[in-house]
Backbone as a printed PyTorch tensor [residue, N CA C, xyz], in Angstrom:
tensor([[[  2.8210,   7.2460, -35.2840],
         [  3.1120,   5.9070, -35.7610],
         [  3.2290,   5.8620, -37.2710]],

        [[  2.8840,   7.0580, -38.0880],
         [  3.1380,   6.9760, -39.5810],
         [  4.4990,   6.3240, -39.7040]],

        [[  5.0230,   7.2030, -39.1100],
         [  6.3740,   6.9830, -39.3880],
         [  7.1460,   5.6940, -38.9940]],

        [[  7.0090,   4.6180, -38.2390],
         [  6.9570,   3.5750, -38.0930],
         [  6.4730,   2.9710, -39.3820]],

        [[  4.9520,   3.0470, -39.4030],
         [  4.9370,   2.5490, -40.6120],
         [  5.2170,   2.7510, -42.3320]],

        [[  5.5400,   3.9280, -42.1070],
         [  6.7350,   3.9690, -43.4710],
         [  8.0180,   3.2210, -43.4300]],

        [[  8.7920,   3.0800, -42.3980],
         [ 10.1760,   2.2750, -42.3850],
         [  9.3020,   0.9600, -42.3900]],

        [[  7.9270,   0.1190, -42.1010],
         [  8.1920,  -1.0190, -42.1330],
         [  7.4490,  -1.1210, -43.3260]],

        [[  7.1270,  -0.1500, -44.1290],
         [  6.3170,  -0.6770, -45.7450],
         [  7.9650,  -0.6970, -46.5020]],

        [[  8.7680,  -0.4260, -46.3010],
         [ 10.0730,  -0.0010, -46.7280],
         [ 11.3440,  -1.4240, -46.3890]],

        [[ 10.7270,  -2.0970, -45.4100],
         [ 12.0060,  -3.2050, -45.1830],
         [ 11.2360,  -4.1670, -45.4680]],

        [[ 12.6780,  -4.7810, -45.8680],
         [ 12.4360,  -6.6680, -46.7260],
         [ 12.8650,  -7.0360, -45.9730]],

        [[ 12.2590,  -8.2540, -45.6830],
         [ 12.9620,  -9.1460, -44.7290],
         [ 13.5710,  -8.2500, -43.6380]],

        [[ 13.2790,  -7.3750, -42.5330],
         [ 13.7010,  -7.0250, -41.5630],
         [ 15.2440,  -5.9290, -42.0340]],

        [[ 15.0070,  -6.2230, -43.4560],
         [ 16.3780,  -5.1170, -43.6010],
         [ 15.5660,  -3.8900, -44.3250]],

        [[ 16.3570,  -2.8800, -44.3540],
         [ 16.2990,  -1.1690, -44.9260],
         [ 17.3050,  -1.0920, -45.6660]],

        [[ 17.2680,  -0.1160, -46.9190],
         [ 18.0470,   0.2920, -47.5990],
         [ 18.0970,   1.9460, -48.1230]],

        [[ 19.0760,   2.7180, -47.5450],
         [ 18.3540,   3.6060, -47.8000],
         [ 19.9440,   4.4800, -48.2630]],

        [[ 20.3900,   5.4890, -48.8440],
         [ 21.0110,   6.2760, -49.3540],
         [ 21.7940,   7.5470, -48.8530]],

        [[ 22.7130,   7.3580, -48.2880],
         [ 23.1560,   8.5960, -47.5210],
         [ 23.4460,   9.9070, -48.6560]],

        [[ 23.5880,  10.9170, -47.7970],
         [ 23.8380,  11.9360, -48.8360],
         [ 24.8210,  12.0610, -49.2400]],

        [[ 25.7210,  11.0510, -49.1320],
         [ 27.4120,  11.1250, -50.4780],
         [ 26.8220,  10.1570, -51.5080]],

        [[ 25.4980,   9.5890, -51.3160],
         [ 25.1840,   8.3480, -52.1020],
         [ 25.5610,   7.2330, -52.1030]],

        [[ 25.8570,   6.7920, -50.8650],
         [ 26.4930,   5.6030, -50.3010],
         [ 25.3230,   4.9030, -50.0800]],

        [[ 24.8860,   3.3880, -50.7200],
         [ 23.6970,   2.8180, -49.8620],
         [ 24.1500,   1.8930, -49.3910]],

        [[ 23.1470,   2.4900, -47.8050],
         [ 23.4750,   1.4560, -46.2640],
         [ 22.3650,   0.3980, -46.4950]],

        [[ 22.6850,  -0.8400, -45.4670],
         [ 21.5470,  -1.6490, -45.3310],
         [ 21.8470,  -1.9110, -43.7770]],

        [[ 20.5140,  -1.2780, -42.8700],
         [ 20.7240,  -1.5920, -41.6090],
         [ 19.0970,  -2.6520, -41.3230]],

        [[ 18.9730,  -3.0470, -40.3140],
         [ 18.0670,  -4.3520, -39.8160],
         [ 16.6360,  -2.8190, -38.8050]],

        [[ 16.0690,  -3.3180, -39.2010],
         [ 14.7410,  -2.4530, -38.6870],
         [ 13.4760,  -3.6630, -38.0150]],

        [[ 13.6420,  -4.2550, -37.1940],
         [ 12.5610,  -5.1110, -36.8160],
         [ 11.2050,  -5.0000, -35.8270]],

        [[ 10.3250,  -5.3880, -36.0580],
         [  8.8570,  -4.8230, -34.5060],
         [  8.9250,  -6.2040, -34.3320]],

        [[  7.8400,  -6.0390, -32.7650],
         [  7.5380,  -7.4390, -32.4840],
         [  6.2370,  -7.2690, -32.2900]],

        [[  5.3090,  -8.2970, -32.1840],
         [  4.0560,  -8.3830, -31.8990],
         [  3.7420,  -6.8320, -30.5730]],

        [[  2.4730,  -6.8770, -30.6460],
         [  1.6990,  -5.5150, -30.2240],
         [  1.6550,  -5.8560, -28.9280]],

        [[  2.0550,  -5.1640, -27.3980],
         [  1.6800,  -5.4890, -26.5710],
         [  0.1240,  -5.1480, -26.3180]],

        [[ -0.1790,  -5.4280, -25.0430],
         [ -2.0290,  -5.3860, -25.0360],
         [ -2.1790,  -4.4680, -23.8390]],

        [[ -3.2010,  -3.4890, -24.1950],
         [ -3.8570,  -2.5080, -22.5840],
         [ -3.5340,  -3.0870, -21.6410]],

        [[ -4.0080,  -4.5720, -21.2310],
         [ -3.6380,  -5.6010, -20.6220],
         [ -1.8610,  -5.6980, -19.9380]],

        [[ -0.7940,  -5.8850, -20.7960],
         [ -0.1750,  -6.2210, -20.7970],
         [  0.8050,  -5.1700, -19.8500]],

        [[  0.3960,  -3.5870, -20.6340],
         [  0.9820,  -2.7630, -19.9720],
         [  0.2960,  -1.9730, -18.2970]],

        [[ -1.0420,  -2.3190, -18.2710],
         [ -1.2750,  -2.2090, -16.8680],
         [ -1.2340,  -3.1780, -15.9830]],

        [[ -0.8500,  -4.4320, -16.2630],
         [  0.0290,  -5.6270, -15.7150],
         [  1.0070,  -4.9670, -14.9470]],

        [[  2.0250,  -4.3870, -15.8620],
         [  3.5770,  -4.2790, -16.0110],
         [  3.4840,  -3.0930, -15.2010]],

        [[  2.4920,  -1.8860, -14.8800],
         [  2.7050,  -0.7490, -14.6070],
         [  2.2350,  -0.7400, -13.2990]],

        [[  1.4760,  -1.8030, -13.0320],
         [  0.5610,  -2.0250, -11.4810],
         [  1.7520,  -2.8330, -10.3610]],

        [[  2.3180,  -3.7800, -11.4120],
         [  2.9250,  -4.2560, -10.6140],
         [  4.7660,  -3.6780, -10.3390]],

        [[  5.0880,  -3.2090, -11.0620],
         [  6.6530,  -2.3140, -11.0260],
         [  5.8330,  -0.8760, -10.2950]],

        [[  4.5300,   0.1300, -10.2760],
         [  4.2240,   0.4800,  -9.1730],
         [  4.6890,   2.2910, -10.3440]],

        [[  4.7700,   2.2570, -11.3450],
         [  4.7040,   3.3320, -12.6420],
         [  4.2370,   3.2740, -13.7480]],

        [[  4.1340,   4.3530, -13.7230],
         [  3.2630,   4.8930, -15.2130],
         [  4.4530,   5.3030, -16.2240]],

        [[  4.0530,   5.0920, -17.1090],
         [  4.9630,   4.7650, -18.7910],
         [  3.8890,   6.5890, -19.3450]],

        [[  4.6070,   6.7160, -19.9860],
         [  4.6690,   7.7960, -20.5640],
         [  3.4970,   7.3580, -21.6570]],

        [[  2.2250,   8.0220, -22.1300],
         [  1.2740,   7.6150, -23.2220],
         [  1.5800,   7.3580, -24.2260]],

        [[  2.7280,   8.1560, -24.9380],
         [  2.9510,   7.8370, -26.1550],
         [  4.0220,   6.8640, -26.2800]],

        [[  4.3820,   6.4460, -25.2820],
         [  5.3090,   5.3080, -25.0470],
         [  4.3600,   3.6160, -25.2490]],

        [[  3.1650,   4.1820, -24.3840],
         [  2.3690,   3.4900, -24.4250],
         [  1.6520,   2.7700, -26.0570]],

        [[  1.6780,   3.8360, -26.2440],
         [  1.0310,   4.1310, -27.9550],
         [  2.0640,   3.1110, -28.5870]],

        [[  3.0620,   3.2910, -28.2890],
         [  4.1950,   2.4340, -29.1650],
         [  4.1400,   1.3230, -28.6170]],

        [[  3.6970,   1.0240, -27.8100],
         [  4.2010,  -0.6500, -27.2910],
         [  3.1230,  -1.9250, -27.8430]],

        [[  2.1700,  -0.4860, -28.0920],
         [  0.9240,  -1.2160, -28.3800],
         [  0.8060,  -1.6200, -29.9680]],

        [[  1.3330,  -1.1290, -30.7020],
         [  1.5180,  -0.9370, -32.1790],
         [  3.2660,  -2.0960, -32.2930]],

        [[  4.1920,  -2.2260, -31.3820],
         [  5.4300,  -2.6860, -31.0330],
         [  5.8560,  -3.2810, -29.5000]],

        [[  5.7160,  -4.0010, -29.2620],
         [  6.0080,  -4.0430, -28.3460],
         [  7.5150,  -4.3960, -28.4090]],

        [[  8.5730,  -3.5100, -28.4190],
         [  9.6020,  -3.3150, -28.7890],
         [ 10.3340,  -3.4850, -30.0480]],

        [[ 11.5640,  -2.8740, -29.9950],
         [ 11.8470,  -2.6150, -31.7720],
         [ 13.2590,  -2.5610, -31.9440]],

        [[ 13.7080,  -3.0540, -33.0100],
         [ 14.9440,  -2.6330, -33.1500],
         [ 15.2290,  -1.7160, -34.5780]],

        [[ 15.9600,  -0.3640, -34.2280],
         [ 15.7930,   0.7220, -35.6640],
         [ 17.1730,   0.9710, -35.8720]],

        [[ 17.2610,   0.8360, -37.0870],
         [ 18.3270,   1.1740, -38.0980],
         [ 19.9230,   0.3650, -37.5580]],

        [[ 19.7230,  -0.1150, -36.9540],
         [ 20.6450,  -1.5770, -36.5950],
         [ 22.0540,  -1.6920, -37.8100]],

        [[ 23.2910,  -1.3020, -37.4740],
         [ 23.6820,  -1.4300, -38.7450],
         [ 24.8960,  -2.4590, -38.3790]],

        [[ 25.9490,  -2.9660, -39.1920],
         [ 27.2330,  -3.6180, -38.5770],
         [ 28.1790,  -3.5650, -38.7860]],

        [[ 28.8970,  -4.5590, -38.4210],
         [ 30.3170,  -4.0470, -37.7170],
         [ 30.4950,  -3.2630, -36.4690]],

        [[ 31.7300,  -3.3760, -36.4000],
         [ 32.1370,  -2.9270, -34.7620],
         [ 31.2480,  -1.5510, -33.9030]],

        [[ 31.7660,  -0.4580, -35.3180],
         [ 31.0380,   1.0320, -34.7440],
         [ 29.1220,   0.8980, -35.5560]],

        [[ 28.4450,  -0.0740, -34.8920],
         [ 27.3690,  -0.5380, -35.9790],
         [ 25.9370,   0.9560, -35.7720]],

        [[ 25.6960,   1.5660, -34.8340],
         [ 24.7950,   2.0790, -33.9130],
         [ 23.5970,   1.6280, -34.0900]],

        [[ 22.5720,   2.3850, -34.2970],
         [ 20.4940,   2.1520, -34.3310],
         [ 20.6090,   1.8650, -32.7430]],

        [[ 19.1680,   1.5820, -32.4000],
         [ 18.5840,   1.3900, -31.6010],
         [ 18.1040,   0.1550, -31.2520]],

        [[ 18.0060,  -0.1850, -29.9380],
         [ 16.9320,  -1.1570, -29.0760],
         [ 15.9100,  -0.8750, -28.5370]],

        [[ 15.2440,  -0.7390, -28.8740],
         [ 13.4940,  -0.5780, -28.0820],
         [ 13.1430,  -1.3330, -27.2480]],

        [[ 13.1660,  -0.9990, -25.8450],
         [ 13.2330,  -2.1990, -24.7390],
         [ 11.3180,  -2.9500, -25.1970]],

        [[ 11.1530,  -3.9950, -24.9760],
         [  9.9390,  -4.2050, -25.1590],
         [  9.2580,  -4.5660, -23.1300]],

        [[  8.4050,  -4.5040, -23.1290],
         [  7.2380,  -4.5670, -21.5160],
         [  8.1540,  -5.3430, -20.6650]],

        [[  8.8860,  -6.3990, -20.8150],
         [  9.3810,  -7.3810, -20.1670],
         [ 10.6790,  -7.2260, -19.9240]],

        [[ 11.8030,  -6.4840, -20.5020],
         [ 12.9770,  -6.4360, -20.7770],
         [ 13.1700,  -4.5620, -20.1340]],

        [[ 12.2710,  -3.8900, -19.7780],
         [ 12.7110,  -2.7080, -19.5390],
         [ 13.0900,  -2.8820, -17.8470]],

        [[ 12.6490,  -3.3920, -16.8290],
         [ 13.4030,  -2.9180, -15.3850],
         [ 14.9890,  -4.1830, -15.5640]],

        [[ 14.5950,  -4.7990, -16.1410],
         [ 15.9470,  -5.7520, -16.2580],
         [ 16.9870,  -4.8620, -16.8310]],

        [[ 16.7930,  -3.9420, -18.3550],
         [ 17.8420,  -3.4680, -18.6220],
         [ 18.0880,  -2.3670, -17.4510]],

        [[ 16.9710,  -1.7090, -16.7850],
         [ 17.4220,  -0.8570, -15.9680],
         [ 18.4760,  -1.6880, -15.0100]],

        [[ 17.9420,  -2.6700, -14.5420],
         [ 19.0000,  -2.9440, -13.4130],
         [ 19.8540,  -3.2980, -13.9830]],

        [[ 20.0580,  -3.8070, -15.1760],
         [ 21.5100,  -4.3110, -15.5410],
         [ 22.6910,  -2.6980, -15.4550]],

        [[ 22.2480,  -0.9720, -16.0030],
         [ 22.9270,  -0.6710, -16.0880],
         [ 23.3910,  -0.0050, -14.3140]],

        [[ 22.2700,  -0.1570, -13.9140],
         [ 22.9500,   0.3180, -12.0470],
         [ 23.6780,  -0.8710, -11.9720]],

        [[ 24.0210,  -2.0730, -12.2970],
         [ 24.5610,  -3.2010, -12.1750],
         [ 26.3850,  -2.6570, -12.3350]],

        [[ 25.8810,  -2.0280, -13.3740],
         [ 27.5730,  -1.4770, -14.4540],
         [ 28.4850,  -0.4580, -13.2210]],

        [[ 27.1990,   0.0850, -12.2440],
         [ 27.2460,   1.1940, -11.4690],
         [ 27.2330,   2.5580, -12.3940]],

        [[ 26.5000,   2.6260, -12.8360],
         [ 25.3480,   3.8320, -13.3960],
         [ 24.5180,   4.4650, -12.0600]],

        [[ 24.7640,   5.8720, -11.7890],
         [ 23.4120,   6.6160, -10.7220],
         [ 22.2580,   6.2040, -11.2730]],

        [[ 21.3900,   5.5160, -11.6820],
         [ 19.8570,   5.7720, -12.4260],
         [ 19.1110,   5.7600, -10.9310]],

        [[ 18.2110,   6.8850, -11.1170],
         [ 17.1830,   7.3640,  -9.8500],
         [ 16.2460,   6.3980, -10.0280]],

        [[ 15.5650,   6.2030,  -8.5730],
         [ 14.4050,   5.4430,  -8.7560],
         [ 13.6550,   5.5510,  -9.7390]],

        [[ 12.8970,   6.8920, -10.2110],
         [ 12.1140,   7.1090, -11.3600],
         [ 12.3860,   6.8310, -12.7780]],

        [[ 13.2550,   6.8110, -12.7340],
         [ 14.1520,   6.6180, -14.3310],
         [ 14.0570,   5.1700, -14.7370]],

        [[ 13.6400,   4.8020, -16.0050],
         [ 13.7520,   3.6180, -16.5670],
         [ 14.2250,   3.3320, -17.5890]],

        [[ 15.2360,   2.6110, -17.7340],
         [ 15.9860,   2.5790, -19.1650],
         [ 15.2890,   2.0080, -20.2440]],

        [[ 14.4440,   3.0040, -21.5430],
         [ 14.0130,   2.6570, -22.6860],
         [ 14.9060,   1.8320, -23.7800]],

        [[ 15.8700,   2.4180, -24.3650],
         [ 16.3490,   2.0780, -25.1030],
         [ 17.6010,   2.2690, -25.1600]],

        [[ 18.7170,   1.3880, -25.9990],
         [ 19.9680,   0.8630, -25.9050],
         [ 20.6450,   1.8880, -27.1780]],

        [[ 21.3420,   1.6360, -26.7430],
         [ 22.4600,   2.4350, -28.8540],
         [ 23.3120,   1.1840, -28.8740]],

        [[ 22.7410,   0.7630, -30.2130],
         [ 23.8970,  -0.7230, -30.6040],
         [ 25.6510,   0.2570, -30.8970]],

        [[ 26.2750,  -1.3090, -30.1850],
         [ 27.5350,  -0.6290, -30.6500],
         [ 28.1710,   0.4880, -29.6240]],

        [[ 27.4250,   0.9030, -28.7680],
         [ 28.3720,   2.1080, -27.8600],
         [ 27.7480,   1.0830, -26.4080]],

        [[ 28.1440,   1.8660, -25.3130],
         [ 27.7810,   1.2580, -23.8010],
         [ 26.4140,   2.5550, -23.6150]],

        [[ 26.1100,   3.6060, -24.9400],
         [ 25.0570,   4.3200, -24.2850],
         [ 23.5610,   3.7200, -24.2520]],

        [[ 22.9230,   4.8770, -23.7840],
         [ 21.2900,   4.2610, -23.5740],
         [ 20.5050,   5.6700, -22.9800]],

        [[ 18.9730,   5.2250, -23.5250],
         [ 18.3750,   6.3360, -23.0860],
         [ 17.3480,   5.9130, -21.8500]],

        [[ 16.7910,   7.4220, -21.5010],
         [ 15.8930,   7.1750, -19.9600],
         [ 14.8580,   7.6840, -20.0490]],

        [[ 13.6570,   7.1720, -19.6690],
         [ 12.4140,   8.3610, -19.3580],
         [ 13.0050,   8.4310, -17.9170]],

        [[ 12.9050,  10.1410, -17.6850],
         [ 12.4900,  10.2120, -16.0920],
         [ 11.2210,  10.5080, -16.0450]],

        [[ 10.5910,   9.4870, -14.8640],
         [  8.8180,   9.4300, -15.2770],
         [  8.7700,  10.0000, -13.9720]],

        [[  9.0220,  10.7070, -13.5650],
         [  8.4610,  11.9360, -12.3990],
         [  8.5270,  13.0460, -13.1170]],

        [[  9.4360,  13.3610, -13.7590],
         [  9.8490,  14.4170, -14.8140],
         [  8.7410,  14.8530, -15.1410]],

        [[  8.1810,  13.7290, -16.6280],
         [  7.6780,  13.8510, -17.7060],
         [  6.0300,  13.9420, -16.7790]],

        [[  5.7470,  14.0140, -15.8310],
         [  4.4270,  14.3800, -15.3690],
         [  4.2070,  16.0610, -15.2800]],

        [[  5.3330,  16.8350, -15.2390],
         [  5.6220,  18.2680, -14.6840],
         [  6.1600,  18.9140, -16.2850]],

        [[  7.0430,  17.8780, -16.7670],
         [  7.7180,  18.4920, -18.1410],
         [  7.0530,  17.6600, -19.3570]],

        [[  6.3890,  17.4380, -19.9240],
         [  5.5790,  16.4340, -21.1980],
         [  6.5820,  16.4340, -22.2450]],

        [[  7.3780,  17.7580, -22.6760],
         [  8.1850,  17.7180, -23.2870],
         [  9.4480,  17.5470, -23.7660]],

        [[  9.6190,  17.3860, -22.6490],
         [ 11.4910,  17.1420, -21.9740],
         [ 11.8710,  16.2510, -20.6950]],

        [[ 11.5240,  14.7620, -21.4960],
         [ 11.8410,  13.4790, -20.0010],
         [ 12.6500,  12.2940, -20.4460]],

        [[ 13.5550,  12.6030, -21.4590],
         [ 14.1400,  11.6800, -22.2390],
         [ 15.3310,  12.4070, -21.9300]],

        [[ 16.3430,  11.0100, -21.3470],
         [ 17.7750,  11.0740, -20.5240],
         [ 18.3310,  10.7580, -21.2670]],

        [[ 19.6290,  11.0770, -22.0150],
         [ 20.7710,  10.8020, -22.6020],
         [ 21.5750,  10.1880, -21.8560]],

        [[ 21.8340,   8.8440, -21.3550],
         [ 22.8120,   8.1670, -20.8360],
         [ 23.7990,   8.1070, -21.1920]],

        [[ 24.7460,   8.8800, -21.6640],
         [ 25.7670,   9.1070, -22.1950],
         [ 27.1880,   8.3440, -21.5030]],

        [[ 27.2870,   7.0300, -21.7280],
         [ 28.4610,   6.5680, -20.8350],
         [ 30.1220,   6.7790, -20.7360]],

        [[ 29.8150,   8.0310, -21.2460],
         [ 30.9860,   8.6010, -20.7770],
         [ 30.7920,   9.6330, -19.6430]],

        [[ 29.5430,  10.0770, -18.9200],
         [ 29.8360,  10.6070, -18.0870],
         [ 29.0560,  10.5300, -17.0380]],

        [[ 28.8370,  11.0400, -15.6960],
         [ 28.3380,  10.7580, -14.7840],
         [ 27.3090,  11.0540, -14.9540]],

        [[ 26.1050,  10.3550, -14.3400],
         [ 24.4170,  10.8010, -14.2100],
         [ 24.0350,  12.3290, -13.7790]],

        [[ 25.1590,  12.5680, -13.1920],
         [ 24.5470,  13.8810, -13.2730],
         [ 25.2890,  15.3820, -14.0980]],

        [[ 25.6610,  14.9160, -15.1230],
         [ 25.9240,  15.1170, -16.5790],
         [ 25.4920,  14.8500, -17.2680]],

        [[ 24.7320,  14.2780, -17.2010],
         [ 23.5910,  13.1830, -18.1950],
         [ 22.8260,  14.9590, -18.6390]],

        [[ 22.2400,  14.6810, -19.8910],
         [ 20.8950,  15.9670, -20.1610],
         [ 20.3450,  15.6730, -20.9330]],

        [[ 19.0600,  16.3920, -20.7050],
         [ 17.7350,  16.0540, -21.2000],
         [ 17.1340,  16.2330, -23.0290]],

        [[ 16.5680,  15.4850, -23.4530],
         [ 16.8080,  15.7720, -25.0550],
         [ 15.1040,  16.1810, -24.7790]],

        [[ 15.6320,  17.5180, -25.6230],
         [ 14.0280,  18.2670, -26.4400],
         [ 13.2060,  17.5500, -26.8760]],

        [[ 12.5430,  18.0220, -26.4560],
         [ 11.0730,  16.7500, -27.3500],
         [ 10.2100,  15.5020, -26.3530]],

        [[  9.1730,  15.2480, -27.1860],
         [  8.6400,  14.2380, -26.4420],
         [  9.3620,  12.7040, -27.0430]],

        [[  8.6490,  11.5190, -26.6660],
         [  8.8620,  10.4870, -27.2900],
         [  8.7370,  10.3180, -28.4400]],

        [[  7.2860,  10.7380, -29.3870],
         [  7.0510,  10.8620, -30.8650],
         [  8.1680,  11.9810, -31.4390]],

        [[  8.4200,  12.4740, -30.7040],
         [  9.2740,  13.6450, -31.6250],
         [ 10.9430,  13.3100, -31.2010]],

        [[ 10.9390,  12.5060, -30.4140],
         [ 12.6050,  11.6090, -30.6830],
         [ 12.0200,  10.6480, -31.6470]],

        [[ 11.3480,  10.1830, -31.6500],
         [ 11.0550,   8.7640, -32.2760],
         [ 11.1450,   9.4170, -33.6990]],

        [[ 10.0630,  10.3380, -34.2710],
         [ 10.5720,  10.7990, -35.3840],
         [ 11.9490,  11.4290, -36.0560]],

        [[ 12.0270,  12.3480, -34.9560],
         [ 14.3050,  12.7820, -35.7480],
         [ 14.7930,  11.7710, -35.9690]],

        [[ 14.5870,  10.7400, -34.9950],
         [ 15.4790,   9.1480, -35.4340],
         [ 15.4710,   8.5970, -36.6430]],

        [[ 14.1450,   8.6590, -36.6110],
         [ 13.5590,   7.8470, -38.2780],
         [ 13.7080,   8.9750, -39.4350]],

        [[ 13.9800,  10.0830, -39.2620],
         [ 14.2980,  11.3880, -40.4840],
         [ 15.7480,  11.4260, -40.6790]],

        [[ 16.5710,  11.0820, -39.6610],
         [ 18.4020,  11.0880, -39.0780],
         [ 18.8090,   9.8610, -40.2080]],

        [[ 18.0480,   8.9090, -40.1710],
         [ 18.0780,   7.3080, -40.3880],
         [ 19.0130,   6.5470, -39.1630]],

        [[ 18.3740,   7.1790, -37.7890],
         [ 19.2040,   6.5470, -37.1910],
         [ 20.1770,   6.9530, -36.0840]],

        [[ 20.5100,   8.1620, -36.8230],
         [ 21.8060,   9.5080, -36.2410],
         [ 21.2360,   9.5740, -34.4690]],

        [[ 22.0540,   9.4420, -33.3980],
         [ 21.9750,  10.5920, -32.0630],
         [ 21.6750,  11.8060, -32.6900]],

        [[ 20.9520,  12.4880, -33.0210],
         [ 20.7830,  13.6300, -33.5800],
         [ 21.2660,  14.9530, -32.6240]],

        [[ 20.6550,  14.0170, -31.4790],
         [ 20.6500,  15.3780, -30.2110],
         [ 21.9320,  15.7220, -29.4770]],

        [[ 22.8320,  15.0220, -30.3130],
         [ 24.4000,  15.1100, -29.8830],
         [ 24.8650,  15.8040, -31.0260]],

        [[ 24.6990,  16.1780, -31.7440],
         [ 25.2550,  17.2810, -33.2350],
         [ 25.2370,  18.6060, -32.2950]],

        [[ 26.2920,  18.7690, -32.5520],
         [ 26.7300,  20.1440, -31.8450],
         [ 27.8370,  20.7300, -32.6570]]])
């Protein structure tokens, strides 16, 4: 969570400013919302009938959802951080689109600006700790979809070091 809280000792008013390496300075929107509660998430986990990943947990509790590096115009990207209430809704919205998402899979977070989005697979991440984060990549079928290295803190951090970047798509 340092790192969280360096981007929010860093934004005014819900905006960031920060310097690309041609020396271009961006200003994208970085916002938290109030902390969800122990409470809140064994509510949410008793009754949808799954377990959330701990350090997912860790974040909800410090955020209960977020929006990072948010930028605009058309091609704008950053992130949506689903918050406790808004995560089986976005899931069903994207099987809605007709997306494969497996029972286990729950859609975390959005990419502003594209139709992508990411997944815990939470059967996965009980067997793999390190590798349960789905690249929803909507350009291709779910089972093309692949798995990004790392846990949650360690996507959560490349994001916030990237300022933002899919990192795990640089190829």
């Amino acid at each position: 969570m340092k790192a969280l809280e360096m981007i929010k000792l860093r934004t005014d008013n819900n905006l960031l400013k920060y310097k690309t390496i041609l020396g271009d300075v961006v200003e994208v929107e970085c916002s938290f919302n109030k902390p969800a509660t122990e409470q809140d998430i064994t509510i949410f986990e008793q009754k949808n009938c799954i377990i959330l990943p701990e350090q997912y947990k860790a974040f909800l509790k410090y955020s209960n959802g977020a929006i990072l590096f948010k930028g605009t115009g058309y091609d704008e990207g950053g992130f949506i951080l689903q918050p406790l209430d808004k995560l089986i809704e976005t899931t069903k919205k994207y099987i809605s689109y007709g997306y494969d998402i497996k029972e286990k899979w729950i859609v975390f977070a959005e990419i502003f600006g594209y139709s992508d989005f990411l997944l815990f697979d939470l059967e996965y991440f009980k067997a793999e700790p390190r590798k349960f984060i789905i690249d929803g990549d909507s350009g291709y079928q779910s089972n093309e979809w692949s798995y990004i290295n790392g846990d949650f803190f360690s996507w959560l951090n490349r994001v916030i070091i990237t300022n933002g970047d899919a990192y795990w798509r640089w190829y």
